[in-house]
TORKOL-4160 file (C-alpha; in steps of 0.2 Angstrom, whole numbers, padded with zeros to 4 digits, m for minus):
407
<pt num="1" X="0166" Y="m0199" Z="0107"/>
<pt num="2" X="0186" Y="m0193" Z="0108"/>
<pt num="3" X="0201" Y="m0202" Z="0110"/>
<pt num="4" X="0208" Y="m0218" Z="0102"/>
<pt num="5" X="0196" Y="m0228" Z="0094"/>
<pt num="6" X="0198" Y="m0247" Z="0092"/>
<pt num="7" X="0191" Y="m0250" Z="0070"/>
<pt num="8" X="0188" Y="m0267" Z="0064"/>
<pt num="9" X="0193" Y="m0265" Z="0046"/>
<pt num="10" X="0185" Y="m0279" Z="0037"/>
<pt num="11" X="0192" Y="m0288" Z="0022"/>
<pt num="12" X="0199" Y="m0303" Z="0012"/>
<pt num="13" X="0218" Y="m0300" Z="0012"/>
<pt num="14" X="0218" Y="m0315" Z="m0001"/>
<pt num="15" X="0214" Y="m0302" Z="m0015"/>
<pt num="16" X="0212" Y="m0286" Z="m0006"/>
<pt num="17" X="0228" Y="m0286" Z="0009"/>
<pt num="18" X="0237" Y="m0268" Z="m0001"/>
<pt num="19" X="0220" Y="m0259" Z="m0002"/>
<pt num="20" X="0217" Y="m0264" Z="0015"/>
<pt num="21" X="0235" Y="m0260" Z="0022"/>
<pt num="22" X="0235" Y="m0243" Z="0014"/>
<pt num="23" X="0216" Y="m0241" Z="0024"/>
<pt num="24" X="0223" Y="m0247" Z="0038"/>
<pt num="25" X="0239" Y="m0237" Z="0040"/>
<pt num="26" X="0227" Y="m0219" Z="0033"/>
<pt num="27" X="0214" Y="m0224" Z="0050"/>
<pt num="28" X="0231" Y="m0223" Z="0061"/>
<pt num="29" X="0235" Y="m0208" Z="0053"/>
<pt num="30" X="0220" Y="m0202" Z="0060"/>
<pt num="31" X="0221" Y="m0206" Z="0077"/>
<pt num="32" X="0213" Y="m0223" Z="0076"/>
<pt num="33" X="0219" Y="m0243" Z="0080"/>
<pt num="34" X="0213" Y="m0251" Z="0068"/>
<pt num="35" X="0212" Y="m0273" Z="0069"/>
<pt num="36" X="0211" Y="m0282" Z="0050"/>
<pt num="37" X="0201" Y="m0296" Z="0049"/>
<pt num="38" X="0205" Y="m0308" Z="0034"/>
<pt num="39" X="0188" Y="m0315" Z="0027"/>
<pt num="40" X="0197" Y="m0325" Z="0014"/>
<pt num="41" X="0194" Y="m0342" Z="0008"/>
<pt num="42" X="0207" Y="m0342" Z="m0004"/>
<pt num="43" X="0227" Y="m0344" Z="m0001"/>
<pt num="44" X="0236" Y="m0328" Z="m0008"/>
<pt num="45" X="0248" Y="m0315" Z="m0005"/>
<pt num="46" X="0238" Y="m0307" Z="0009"/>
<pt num="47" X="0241" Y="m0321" Z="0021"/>
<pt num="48" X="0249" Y="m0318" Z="0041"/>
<pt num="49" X="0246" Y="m0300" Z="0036"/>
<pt num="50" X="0229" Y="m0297" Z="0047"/>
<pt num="51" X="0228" Y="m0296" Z="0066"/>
<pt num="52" X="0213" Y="m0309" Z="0065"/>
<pt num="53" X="0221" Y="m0323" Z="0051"/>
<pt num="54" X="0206" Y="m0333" Z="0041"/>
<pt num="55" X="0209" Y="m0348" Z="0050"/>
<pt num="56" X="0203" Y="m0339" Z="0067"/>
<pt num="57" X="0185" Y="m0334" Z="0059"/>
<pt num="58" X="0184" Y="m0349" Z="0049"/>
<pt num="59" X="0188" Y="m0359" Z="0067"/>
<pt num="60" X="0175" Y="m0348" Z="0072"/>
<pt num="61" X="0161" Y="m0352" Z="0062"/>
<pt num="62" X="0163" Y="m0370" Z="0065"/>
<pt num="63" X="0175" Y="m0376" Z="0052"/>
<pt num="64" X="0194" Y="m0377" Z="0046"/>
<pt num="65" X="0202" Y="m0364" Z="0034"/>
<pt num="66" X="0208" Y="m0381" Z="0024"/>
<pt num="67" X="0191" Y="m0386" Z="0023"/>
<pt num="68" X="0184" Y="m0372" Z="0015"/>
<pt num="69" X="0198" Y="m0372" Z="0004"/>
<pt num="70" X="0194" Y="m0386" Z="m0002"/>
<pt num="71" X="0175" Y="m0384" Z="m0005"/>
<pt num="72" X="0167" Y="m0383" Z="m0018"/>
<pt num="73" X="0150" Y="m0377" Z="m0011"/>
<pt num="74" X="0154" Y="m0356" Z="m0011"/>
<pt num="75" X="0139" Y="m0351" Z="m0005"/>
<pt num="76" X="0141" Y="m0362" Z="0010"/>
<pt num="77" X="0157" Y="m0355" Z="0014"/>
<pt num="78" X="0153" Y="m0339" Z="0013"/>
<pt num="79" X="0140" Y="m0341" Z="0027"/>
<pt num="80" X="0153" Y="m0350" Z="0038"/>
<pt num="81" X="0166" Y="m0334" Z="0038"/>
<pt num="82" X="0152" Y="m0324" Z="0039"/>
<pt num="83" X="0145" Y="m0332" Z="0055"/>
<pt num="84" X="0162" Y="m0335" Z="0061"/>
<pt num="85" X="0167" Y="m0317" Z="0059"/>
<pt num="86" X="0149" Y="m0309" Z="0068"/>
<pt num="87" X="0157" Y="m0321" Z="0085"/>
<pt num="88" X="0174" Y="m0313" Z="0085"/>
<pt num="89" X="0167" Y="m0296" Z="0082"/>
<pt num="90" X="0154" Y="m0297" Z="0094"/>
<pt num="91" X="0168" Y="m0302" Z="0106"/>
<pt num="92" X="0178" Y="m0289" Z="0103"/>
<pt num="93" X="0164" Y="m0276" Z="0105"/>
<pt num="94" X="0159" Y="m0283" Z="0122"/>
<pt num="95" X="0178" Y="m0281" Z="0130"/>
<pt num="96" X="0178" Y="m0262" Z="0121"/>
<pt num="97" X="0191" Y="m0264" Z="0108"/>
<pt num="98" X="0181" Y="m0260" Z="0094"/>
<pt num="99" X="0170" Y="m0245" Z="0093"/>
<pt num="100" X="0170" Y="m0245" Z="0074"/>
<pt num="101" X="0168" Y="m0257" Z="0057"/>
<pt num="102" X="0174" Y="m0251" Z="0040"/>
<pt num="103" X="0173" Y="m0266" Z="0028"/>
<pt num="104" X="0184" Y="m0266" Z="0008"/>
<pt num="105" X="0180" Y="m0278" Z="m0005"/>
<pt num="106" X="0169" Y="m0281" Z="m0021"/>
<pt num="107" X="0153" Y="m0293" Z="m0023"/>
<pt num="108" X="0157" Y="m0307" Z="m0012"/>
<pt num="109" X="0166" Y="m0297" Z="0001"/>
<pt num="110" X="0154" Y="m0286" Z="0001"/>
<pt num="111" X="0140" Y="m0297" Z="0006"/>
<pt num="112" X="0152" Y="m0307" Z="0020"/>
<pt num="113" X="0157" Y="m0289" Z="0027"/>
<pt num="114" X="0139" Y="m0281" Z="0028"/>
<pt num="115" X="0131" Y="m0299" Z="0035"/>
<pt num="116" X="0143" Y="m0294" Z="0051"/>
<pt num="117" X="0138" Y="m0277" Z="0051"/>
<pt num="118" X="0118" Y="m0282" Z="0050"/>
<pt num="119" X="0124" Y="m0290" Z="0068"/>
<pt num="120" X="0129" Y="m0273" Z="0076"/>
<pt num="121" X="0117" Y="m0260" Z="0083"/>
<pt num="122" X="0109" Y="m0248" Z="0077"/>
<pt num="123" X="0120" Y="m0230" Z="0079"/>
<pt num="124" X="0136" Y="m0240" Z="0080"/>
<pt num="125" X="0148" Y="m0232" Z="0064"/>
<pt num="126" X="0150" Y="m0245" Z="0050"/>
<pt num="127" X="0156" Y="m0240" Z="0031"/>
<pt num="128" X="0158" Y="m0253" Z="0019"/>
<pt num="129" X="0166" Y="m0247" Z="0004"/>
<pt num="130" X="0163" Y="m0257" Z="m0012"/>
<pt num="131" X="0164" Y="m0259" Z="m0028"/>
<pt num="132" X="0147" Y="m0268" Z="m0033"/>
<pt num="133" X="0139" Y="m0254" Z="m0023"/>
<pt num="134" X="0131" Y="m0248" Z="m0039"/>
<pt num="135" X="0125" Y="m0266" Z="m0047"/>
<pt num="136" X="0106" Y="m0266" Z="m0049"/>
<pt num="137" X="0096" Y="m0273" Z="m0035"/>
<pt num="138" X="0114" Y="m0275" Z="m0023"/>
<pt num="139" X="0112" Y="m0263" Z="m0012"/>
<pt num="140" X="0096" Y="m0265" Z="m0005"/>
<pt num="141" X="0106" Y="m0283" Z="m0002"/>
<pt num="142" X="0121" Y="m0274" Z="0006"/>
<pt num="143" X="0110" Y="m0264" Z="0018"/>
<pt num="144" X="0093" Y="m0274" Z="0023"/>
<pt num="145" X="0090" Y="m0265" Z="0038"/>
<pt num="146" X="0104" Y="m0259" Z="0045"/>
<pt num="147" X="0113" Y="m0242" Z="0046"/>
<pt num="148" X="0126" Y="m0246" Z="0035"/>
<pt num="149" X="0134" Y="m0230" Z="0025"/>
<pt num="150" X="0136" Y="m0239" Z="0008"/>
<pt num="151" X="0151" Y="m0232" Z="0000"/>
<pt num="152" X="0152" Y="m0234" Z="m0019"/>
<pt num="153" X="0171" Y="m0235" Z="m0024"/>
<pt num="154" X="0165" Y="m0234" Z="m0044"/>
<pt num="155" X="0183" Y="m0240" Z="m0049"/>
<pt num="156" X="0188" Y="m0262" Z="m0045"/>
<pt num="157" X="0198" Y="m0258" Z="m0029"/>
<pt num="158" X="0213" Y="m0269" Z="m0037"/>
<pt num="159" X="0229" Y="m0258" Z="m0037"/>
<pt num="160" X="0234" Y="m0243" Z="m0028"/>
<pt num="161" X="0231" Y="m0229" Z="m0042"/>
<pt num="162" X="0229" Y="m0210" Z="m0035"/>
<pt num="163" X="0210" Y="m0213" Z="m0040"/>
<pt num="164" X="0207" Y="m0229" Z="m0025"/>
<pt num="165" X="0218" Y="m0220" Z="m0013"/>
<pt num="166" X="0207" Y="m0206" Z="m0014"/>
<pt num="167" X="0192" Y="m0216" Z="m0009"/>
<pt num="168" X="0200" Y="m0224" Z="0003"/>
<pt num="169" X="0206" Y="m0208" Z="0011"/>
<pt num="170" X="0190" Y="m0202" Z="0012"/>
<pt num="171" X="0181" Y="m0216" Z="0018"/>
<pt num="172" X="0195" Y="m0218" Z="0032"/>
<pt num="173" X="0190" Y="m0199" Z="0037"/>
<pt num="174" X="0171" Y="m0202" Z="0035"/>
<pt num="175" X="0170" Y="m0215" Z="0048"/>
<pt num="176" X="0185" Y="m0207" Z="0058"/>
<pt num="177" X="0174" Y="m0190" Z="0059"/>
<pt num="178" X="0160" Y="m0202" Z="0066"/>
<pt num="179" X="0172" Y="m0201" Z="0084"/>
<pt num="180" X="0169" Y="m0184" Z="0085"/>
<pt num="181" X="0159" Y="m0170" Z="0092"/>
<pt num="182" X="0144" Y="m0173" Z="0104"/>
<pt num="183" X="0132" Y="m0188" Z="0098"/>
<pt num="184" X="0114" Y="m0190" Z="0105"/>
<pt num="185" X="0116" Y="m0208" Z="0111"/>
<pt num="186" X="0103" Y="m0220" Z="0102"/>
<pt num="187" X="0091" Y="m0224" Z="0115"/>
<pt num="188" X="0072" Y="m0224" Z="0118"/>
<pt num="189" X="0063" Y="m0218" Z="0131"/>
<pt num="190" X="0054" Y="m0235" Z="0134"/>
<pt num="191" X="0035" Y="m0236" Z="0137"/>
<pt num="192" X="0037" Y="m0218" Z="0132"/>
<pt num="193" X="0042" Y="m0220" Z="0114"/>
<pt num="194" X="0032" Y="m0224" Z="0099"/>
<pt num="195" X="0035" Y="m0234" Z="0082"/>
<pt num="196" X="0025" Y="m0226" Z="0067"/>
<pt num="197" X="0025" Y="m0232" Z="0050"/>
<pt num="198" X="0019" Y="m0221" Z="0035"/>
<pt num="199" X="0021" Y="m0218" Z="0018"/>
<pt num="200" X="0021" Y="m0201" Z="0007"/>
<pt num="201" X="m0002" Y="m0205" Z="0006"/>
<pt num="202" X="m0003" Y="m0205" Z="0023"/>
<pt num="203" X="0010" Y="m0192" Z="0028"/>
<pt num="204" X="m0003" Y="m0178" Z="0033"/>
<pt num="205" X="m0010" Y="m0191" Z="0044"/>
<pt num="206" X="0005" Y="m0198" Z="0053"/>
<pt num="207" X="0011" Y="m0178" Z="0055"/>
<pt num="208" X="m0006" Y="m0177" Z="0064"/>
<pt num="209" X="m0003" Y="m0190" Z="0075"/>
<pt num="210" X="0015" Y="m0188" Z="0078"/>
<pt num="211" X="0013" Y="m0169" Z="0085"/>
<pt num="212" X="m0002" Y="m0172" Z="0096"/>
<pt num="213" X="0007" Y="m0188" Z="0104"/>
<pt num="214" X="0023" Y="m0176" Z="0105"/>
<pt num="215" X="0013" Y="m0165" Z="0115"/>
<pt num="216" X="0005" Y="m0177" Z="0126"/>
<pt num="217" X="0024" Y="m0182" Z="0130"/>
<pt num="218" X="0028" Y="m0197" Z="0119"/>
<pt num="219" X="0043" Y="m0199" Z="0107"/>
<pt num="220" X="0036" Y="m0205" Z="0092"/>
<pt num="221" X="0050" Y="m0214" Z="0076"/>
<pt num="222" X="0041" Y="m0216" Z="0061"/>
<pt num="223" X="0046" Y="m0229" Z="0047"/>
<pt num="224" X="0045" Y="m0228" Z="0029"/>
<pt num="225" X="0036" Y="m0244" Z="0024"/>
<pt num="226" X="0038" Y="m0248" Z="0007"/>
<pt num="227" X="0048" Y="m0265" Z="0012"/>
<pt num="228" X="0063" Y="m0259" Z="0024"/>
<pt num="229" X="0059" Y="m0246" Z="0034"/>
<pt num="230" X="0045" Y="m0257" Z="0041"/>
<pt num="231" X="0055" Y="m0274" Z="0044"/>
<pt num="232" X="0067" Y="m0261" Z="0053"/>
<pt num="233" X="0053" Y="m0257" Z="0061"/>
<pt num="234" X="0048" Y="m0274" Z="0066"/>
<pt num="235" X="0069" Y="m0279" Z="0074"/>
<pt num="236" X="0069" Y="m0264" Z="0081"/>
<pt num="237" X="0052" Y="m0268" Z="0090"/>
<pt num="238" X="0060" Y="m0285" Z="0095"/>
<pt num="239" X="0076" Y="m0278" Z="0102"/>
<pt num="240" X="0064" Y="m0269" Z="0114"/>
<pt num="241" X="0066" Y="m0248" Z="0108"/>
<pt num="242" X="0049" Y="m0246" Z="0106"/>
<pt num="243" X="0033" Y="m0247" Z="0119"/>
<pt num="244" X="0019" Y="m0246" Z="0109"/>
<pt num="245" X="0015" Y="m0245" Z="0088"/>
<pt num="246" X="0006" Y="m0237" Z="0077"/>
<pt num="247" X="0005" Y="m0245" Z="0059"/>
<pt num="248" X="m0002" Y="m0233" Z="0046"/>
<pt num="249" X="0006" Y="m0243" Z="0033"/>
<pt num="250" X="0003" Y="m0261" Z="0036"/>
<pt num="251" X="0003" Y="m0266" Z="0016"/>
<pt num="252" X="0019" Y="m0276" Z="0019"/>
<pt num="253" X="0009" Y="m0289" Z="0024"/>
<pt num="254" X="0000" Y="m0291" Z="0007"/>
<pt num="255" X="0014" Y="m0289" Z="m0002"/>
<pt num="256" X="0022" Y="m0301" Z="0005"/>
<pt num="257" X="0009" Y="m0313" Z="0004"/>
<pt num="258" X="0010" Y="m0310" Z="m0016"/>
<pt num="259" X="0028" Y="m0306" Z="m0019"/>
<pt num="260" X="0028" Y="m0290" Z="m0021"/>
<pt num="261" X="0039" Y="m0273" Z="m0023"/>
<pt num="262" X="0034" Y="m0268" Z="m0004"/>
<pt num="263" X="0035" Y="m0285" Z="0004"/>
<pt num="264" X="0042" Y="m0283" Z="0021"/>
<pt num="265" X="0045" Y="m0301" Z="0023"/>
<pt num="266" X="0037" Y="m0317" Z="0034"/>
<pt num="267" X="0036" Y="m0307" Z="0050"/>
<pt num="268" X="0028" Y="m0292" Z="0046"/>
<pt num="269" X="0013" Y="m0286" Z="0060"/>
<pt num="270" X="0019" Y="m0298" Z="0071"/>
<pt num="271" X="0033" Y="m0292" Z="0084"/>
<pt num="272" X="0022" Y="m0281" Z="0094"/>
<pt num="273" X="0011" Y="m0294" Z="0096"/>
<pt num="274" X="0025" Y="m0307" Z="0104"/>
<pt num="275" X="0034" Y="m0291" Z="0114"/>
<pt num="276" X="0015" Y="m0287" Z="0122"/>
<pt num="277" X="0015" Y="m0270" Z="0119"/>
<pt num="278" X="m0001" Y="m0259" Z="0114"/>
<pt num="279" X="m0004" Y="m0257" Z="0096"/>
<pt num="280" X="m0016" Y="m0248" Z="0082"/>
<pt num="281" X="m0019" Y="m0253" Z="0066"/>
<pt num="282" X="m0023" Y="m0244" Z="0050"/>
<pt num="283" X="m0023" Y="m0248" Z="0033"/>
<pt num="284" X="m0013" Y="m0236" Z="0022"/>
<pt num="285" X="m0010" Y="m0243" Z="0006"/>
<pt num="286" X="m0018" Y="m0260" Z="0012"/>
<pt num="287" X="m0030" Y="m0259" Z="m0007"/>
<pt num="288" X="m0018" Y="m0257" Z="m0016"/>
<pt num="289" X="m0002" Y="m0270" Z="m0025"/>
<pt num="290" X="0012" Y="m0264" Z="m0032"/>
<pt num="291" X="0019" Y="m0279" Z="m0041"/>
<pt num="292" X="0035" Y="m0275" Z="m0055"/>
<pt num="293" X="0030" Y="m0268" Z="m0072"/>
<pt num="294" X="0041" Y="m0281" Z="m0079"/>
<pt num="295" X="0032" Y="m0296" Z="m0070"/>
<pt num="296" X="0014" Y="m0291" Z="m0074"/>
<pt num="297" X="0003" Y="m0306" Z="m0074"/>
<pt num="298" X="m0012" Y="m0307" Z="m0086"/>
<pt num="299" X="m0024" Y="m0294" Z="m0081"/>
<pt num="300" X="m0014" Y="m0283" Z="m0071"/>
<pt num="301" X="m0015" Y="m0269" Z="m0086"/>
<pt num="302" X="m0032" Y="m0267" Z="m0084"/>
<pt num="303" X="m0033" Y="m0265" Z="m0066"/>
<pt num="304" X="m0039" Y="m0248" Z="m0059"/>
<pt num="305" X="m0023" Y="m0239" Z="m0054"/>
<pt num="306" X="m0016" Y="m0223" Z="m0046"/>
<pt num="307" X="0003" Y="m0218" Z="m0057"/>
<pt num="308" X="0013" Y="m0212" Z="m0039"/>
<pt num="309" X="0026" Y="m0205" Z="m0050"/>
<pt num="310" X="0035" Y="m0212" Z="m0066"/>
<pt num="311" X="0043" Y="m0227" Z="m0056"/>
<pt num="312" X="0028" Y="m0232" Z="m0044"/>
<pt num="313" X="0008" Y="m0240" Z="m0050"/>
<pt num="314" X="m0002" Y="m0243" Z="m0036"/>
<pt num="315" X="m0015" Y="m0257" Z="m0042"/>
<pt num="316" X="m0031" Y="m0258" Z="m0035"/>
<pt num="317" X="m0031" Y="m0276" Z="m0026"/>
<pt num="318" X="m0046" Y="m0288" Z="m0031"/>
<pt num="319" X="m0060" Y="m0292" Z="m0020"/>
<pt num="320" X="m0052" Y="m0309" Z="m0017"/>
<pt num="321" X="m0036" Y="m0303" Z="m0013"/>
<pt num="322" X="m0044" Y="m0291" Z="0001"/>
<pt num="323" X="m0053" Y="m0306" Z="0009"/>
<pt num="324" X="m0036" Y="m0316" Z="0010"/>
<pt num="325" X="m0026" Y="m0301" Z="0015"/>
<pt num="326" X="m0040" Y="m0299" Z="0029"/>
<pt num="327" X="m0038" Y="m0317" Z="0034"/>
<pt num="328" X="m0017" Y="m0315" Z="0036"/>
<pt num="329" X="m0022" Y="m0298" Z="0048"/>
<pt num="330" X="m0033" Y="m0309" Z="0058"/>
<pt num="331" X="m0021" Y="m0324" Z="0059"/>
<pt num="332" X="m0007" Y="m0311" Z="0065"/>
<pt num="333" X="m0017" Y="m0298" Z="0078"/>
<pt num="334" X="m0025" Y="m0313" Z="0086"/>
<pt num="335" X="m0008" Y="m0318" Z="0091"/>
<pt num="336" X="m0005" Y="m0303" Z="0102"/>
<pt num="337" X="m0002" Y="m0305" Z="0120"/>
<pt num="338" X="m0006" Y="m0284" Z="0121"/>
<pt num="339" X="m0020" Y="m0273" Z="0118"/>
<pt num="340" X="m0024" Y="m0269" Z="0101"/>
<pt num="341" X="m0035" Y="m0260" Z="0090"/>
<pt num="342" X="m0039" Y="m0258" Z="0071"/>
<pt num="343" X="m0044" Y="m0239" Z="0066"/>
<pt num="344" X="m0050" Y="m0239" Z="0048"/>
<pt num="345" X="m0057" Y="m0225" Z="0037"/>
<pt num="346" X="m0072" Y="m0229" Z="0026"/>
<pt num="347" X="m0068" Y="m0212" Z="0014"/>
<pt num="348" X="m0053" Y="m0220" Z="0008"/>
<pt num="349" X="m0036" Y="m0227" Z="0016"/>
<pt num="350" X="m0027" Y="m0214" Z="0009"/>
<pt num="351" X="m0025" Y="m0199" Z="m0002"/>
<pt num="352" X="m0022" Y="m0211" Z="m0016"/>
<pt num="353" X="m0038" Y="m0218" Z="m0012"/>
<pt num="354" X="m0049" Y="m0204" Z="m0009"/>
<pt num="355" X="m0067" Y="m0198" Z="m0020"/>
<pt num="356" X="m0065" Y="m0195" Z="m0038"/>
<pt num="357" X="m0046" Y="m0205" Z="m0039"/>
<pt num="358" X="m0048" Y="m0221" Z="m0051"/>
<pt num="359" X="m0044" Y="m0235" Z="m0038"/>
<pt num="360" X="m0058" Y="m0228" Z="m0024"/>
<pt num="361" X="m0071" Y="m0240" Z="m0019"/>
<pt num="362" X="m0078" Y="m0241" Z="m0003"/>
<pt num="363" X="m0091" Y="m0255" Z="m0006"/>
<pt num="364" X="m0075" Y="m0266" Z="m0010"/>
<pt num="365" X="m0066" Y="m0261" Z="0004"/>
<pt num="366" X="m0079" Y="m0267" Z="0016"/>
<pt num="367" X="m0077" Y="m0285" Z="0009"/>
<pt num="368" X="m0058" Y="m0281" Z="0016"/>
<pt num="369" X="m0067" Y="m0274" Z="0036"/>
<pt num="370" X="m0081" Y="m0289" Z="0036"/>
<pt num="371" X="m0068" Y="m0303" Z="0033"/>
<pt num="372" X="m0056" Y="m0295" Z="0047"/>
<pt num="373" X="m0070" Y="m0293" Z="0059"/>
<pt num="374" X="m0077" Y="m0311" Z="0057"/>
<pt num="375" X="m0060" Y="m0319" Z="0059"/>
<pt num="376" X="m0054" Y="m0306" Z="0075"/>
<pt num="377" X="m0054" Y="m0312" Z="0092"/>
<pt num="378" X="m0067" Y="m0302" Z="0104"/>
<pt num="379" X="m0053" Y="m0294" Z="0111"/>
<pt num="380" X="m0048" Y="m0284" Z="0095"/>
<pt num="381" X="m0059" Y="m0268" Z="0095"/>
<pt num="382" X="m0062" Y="m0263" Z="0076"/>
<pt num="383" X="m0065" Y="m0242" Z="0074"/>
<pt num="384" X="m0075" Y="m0237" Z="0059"/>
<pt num="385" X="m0073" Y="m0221" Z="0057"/>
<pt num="386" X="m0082" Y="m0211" Z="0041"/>
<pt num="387" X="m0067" Y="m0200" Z="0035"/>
<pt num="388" X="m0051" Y="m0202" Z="0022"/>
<pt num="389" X="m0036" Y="m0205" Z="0030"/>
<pt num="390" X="m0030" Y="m0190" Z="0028"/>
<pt num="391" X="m0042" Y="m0180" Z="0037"/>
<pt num="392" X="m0040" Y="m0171" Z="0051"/>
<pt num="393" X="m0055" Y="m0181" Z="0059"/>
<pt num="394" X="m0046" Y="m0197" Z="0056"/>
<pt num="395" X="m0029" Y="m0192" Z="0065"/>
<pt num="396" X="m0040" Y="m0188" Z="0079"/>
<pt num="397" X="m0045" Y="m0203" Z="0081"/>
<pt num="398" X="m0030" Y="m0213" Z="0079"/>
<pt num="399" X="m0024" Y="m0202" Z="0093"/>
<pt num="400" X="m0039" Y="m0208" Z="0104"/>
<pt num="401" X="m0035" Y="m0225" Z="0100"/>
<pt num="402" X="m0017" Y="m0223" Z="0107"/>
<pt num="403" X="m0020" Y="m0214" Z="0118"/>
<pt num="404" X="m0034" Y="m0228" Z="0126"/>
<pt num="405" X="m0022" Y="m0243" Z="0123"/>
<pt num="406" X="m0006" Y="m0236" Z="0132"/>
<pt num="407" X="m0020" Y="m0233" Z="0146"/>
């Protein structure tokens, strides 16, 4: 990627036009053309000064500048730019006039300028630098499931101190020196590409798997699925990247099902189902719940648990929790249009749960396999195979597995 490249510099010029100016004229300074876009909703000083004025976007979302003006409903607002703004940058990417997305702003511009981004590809440059970056709990907000380099300013971007304008230098160079130099272009190699989800107690497994695939010519993309990586998982499955799965890691479900920390939303175990494509199933971290220490119900502390590390409690799930877990599975695989299968260890469903680790029980975890098997369709081949996940016995099969659906 060399040459001029058109930026999208996102930003609300209401409160934010000298930041954004400076930004702007530092990108043409590198070799760049950059095009402002006003997300305000606000009259101020920053007005006429964008090459896409607010009116345009509001216009675009379906509404009149005046009328957001005018609102008191902010939240409502927000969305409006925010859609109208994902239509005109869309646009602009189709007739190749932008090639990058650099948003500015604090809370509320943060959130408007990182909704458009979520719109945008995975592999196309987008920076947003901001100021509420650091505010607990914001940034997995700012990011969902996009590639977004999050950008922490640390100071308010309000004034042009020596201080700003150094981040704002570097941020300009960070997603200019994205034009540069050869780039492997994001594609898969279709039928031939894997998806993969793991987590750190089933790594030795999904290293396993991945290597003997990779030598029987697949690509294989894993995902860390505590909550992101695995909705990722699930767009990216949508968009078409992937032709078959492998979910280790399906304990989004669960969580989901029960609000917890590794919830990977309504979706999850679904999109290769509706896409058709082959899939195998396993049940890393399936056992377990990893609800907040801070929202503990009664009875959580006396749960069998496994300490990860001073931040993560893996709690055994109960045997009624298993059995509805195993009914959402059921509800979910039987909705494929592709071949699947479910591999489960009976030695544990991880090195967390493996023999002599306080949350292991194997005679509850069959309460988990009988409910699935009762509620699966005929078409959805169950493997019971007497090994931990982690052993080497157990990748080999999950190999076989694949390797039989993708047949």
């Amino acid at each position: 990627m060399t040459g001029v490249k058109g930026v999208l510099l996102i930003a609300t010029m209401d409160t934010k036009a000298k930041e954004a100016l400076y930004l702007r004229d530092k990108m043409k300074t590198l070799g760049q053309a950059p095009i402002v876009m006003d997300l305000s909703m606000k009259r101020g000083e920053g007005r006429g000064l964008a090459e896409i004025p607010a009116y345009e976007v509001a216009k675009a979302g379906g509404s009149t500048l005046k009328q957001i003006q005018n609102s008191q409903d902010l939240d409502h607002c927000m969305k409006v730019m925010t859609a109208g703004a994902v239509k005109i940058t869309q646009r602009l990417i189709r007739e190749s006039r932008v090639h990058g997305v650099i948003g500015l702003g604090g809370y509320r511009g943060s959130l408007m300028a990182t909704g458009v981004m979520h719109s945008l590809p995975f592999g196309f440059p987008k920076i947003m630098v901001s100021s509420a970056a650091g505010l607990p709990g914001l940034s997995t907000q700012f990011l969902k499931t996009s590639d977004i380099i999050l950008f922490h300013s640390v100071i308010e971007i309000a004034g042009l101190t020596a201080l700003l304008m150094n981040v704002l230098d570097r941020a300009a160079c960070a997603l200019s020196g994205m034009f540069r130099g050869k780039q492997v272009a994001p594609r898969s190699s279709g039928t031939k590409t894997i998806a993969m989800t793991m987590l750190g107690p089933c790594e030795r497994c999904a290293r396993r798997v991945r290597v003997s695939l990779e030598q029987a010519g697949y690509q294989v993309i894993g995902f860390h699925a505590a909550g992101i990586g695995d909705r990722a998982m699930e767009d990216m499955v949508t968009d078409g990247l992937f032709g078959a799965v492998i979910d280790l890691a399906p304990g989004g479900v669960g969580e989901h099902l029960y609000g917890f920390m590794r919830d990977a939303g309504p979706n999850r175990l679904e999109s290769a189902g509706k896409m058709g494509i082959p899939q195998v199933i396993s049940t890393c971290g399936v056992n377990h719940i990893t609800p907040s220490k801070s929202k503990y119900k009664p009875g959580y502390g006396e749960r069998r648990k496994y300490d990860l590390d001073r931040f993560r409690t893996w709690l055994r799930m109960s045997p009624r929790e298993l059995k509805e877990v195993a009914g959402v599975f059921a509800r979910k695989l039987n909705n494929s249009t592709g071949p699947v299968k479910v591999v489960i260890p009976l030695a544990g469903w991880s090195s967390v749960d493996s023999p002599g680790k306080p949350t292991y029980d194997p005679k509850e975890d069959a309460l988990f396999i009988q409910a699935l098997k009762k509620r699966l369709k005929k078409e959805v081949e169950v493997l019971e195979v007497d090994a931990n996940m982690e052993d080497l016995e157990f990748a080999k099969a999950v190999v076989k597995a694949t390797l039989e659906v993708l047949r």
